[in-house]
C-alpha positions as CSV (number, residue, x, y, z in Angstrom):
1,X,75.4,119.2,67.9
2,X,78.1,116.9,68.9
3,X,78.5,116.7,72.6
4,X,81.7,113.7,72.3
5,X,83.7,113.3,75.5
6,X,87.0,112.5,75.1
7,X,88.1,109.6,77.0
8,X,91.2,110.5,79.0
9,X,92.6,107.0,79.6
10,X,92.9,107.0,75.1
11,X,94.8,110.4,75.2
12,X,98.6,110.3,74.0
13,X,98.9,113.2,76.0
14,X,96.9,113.2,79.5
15,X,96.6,116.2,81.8
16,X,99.3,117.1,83.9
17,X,97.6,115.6,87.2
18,X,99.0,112.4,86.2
19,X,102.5,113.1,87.6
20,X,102.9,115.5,90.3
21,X,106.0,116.9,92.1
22,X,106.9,114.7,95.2
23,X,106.9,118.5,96.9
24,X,103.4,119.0,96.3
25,X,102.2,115.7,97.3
26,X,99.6,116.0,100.6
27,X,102.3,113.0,102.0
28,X,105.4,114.2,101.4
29,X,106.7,114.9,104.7
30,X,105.4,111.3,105.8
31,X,107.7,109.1,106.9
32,X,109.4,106.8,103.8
33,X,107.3,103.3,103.5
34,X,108.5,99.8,103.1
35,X,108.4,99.4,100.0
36,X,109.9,102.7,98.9
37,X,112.9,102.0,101.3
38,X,113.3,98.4,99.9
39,X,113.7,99.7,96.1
40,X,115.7,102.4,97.3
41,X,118.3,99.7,99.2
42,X,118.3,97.7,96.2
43,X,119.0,100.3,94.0
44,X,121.5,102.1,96.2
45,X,123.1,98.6,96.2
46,X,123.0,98.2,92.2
47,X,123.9,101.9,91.9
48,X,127.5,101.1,94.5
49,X,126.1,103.9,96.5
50,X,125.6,104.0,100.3
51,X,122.1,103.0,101.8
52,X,119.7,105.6,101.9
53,X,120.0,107.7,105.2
54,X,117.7,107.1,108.1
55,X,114.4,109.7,108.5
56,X,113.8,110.0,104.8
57,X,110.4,111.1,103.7
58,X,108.2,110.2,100.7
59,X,108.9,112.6,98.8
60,X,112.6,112.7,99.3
61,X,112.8,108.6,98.6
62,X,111.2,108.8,95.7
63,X,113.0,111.8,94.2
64,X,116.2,109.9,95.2
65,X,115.0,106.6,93.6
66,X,113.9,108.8,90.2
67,X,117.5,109.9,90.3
68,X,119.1,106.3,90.5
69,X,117.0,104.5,88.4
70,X,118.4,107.8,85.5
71,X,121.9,106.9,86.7
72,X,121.4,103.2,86.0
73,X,119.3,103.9,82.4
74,X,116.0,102.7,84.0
75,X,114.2,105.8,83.3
């Protein structure tokens, strides 16, 4: 009988609890953190966008920086 485990850090094609929806994260009403508001300054900046509004959370940084890093082909 052949009991093999199949590592998941060797699959093409891992699970899908290796990106979740910034909605559905336990943080996502938490406020934005440093480093997210840093990237999403210098993006907004690369972008020639205004600076991100003030009161953002996690999840709404980082669905704003997903959608300027498409716009400026760093997907």
């Amino acid at each position: 009988m052949s009991d093999h485990l199949q590592n998941p850090k060797l699959d093409d094609h891992p699970g899908s609890n290796t990106e979740k929806d910034p909605g559905d994260w336990v943080s996502a009403d938490d406020p934005i953190t440093g480093a997210q508001a840093s990237y999403l300054t210098t993006l907004c900046e690369e972008a020639g966008e205004e600076p991100p509004p003030e009161g953002l959370t996690k999840a709404e940084a980082s669905l704003r920086i997903d959608e300027l890093k498409t716009k400026l082909g760093r997907d």
